[in-house]
C-alpha angles and dihedrals in degrees: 000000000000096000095096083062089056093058087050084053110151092358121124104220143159123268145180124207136152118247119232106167157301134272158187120255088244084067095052107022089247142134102254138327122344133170129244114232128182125205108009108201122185106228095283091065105255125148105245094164131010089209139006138171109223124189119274120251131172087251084073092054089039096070101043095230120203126204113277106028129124130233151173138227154154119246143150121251111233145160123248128174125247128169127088101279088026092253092137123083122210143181119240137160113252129194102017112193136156086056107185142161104261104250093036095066131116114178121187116245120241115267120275101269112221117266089045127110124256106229088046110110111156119170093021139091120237091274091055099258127148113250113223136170131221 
Protein backbone atom coordinates (compact mmCIF):
# COMPACT_ATOMS: atom_id res chain seq x y z
CA UNK A 1 0.00 0.00 0.00
CA UNK A 2 2.90 2.35 0.44
CA UNK A 3 3.33 3.10 -3.21
CA UNK A 4 1.61 5.79 -3.15
CA UNK A 5 4.37 6.96 -0.66
CA UNK A 6 6.86 6.25 -3.17
CA UNK A 7 5.40 8.48 -5.49
CA UNK A 8 5.41 11.37 -2.43
CA UNK A 9 9.06 10.49 -2.18
CA UNK A 10 11.21 13.71 -0.88
CA UNK A 11 8.02 15.97 -0.76
CA UNK A 12 7.03 17.69 2.39
CA UNK A 13 3.29 17.36 2.51
CA UNK A 14 0.41 17.44 4.76
CA UNK A 15 -0.93 14.49 6.33
CA UNK A 16 -3.79 13.08 8.84
CA UNK A 17 -3.35 9.62 11.14
CA UNK A 18 -4.55 8.53 13.99
CA UNK A 19 -2.26 8.17 16.76
CA UNK A 20 -2.16 4.96 18.58
CA UNK A 21 1.13 5.08 20.88
CA UNK A 22 5.01 5.37 21.69
CA UNK A 23 7.05 3.56 21.83
CA UNK A 24 10.74 2.22 22.54
CA UNK A 25 13.30 1.41 19.40
CA UNK A 26 13.27 -2.53 20.54
CA UNK A 27 9.42 -2.36 19.40
CA UNK A 28 10.15 -0.95 16.07
CA UNK A 29 13.89 -1.85 15.22
CA UNK A 30 14.73 1.80 15.44
CA UNK A 31 17.24 4.19 16.89
CA UNK A 32 15.34 5.67 19.64
CA UNK A 33 11.66 6.60 20.39
CA UNK A 34 8.72 6.89 17.25
CA UNK A 35 5.28 7.21 17.24
CA UNK A 36 2.56 4.70 15.90
CA UNK A 37 0.29 6.12 13.69
CA UNK A 38 -2.91 4.33 11.88
CA UNK A 39 -4.46 5.43 8.61
CA UNK A 40 -2.37 7.89 7.17
CA UNK A 41 -4.47 9.93 4.69
CA UNK A 42 -2.52 13.32 1.95
CA UNK A 43 -4.64 16.23 2.25
CA UNK A 44 -7.42 14.85 -0.15
CA UNK A 45 -8.14 12.27 2.04
CA UNK A 46 -6.58 9.04 0.40
CA UNK A 47 -5.22 6.26 2.21
CA UNK A 48 -1.58 6.25 1.36
CA UNK A 49 -0.47 3.57 4.71
CA UNK A 50 -2.48 1.68 6.95
CA UNK A 51 0.19 2.01 9.48
CA UNK A 52 3.65 3.87 9.98
CA UNK A 53 5.94 4.45 12.52
CA UNK A 54 7.15 8.36 12.39
CA UNK A 55 9.98 9.76 14.45
CA UNK A 56 9.35 10.86 17.73
CA UNK A 57 9.46 14.94 18.60
CA UNK A 58 8.49 16.85 21.72
CA UNK A 59 5.41 18.21 19.71
CA UNK A 60 4.05 14.68 20.16
CA UNK A 61 4.47 14.83 23.98
CA UNK A 62 3.37 18.31 23.89
CA UNK A 63 -0.18 17.55 23.01
CA UNK A 64 -0.89 14.60 25.37
CA UNK A 65 -2.28 12.43 22.73
CA UNK A 66 -4.58 9.65 23.64
CA UNK A 67 -5.17 6.61 21.64
CA UNK A 68 -7.32 7.03 19.30
CA UNK A 69 -7.15 10.57 18.38
CA UNK A 70 -6.45 12.28 14.59
CA UNK A 71 -4.16 14.59 13.66
CA UNK A 72 -2.66 16.33 11.37
CA UNK A 73 0.66 17.21 10.45
CA UNK A 74 3.48 18.33 7.85
CA UNK A 75 6.40 15.82 7.04
CA UNK A 76 8.78 14.80 4.35
CA UNK A 77 8.31 11.18 2.39
CA UNK A 78 11.32 9.31 2.50
CA UNK A 79 12.95 5.52 2.11
CA UNK A 80 14.45 3.65 5.02
CA UNK A 81 15.67 0.30 5.05
CA UNK A 82 13.98 -2.74 7.12
CA UNK A 83 14.74 -6.44 6.87
CA UNK A 84 17.25 -8.25 8.69
CA UNK A 85 20.28 -7.44 6.65
CA UNK A 86 18.52 -4.16 5.52
CA UNK A 87 17.91 -5.54 1.91
CA UNK A 88 14.36 -4.17 1.81
CA UNK A 89 13.55 -0.59 0.91
CA UNK A 90 10.35 1.30 2.42
CA UNK A 91 8.51 4.53 2.36
CA UNK A 92 8.00 6.73 6.03
CA UNK A 93 7.35 9.71 6.85
CA UNK A 94 10.56 11.68 8.42
CA UNK A 95 10.67 15.12 10.45
CA UNK A 96 6.87 15.55 11.56
CA UNK A 97 6.17 18.99 12.86
CA UNK A 98 3.03 21.24 13.17
CA UNK A 99 1.59 18.47 15.06
CA UNK A 100 -2.04 19.38 15.81
CA UNK A 101 -5.41 17.82 16.84
CA UNK A 102 -7.11 17.49 13.87
CA UNK A 103 -10.03 20.17 14.13
CA UNK A 104 -8.05 22.43 15.85
CA UNK A 105 -5.69 23.03 13.02
CA UNK A 106 -4.89 26.40 10.84
CA UNK A 107 -2.09 25.90 8.16
CA UNK A 108 -0.90 28.43 6.43
CA UNK A 109 -1.51 28.36 3.05
CA UNK A 110 1.97 28.22 0.13
CA UNK A 111 3.08 31.48 -1.06
CA UNK A 112 1.28 33.14 -4.09
CA UNK A 113 3.46 31.81 -7.13
CA UNK A 114 4.06 34.34 -9.56
CA UNK A 115 1.60 34.53 -12.58
CA UNK A 116 -1.27 34.16 -10.21
CA UNK A 117 -3.59 36.53 -9.36
CA UNK A 118 -3.60 37.92 -6.95
CA UNK A 119 -7.67 37.64 -5.44
CA UNK A 120 -7.57 34.15 -6.25
CA UNK A 121 -7.53 32.19 -3.16
CA UNK A 122 -9.00 28.30 -3.87
CA UNK A 123 -8.67 25.94 -1.43
CA UNK A 124 -8.30 28.14 0.91
CA UNK A 125 -10.62 30.30 3.63
CA UNK A 126 -10.46 34.56 3.63
CA UNK A 127 -7.33 34.55 6.04
CA UNK A 128 -5.46 32.35 3.71
CA UNK A 129 -5.86 29.05 5.54
CA UNK A 130 -6.10 25.75 4.08
CA UNK A 131 -9.43 24.28 4.41
CA UNK A 132 -9.38 20.92 5.35
CA UNK A 133 -12.13 18.19 6.57
CA UNK A 134 -11.94 15.56 9.21
Amino acid sequence: MREQLQALEGKRSIFTGEYVKVSGKKEHNGAGPAILLRNIKDQDGQLLADHLWVDHCQEFDSLELKEGEQIIFRARVGQYRKGKHGQLVDYTLHYPSNIQRLGEHAFRGKRRKRGKAKGDSSGTNPDGFFLLSS
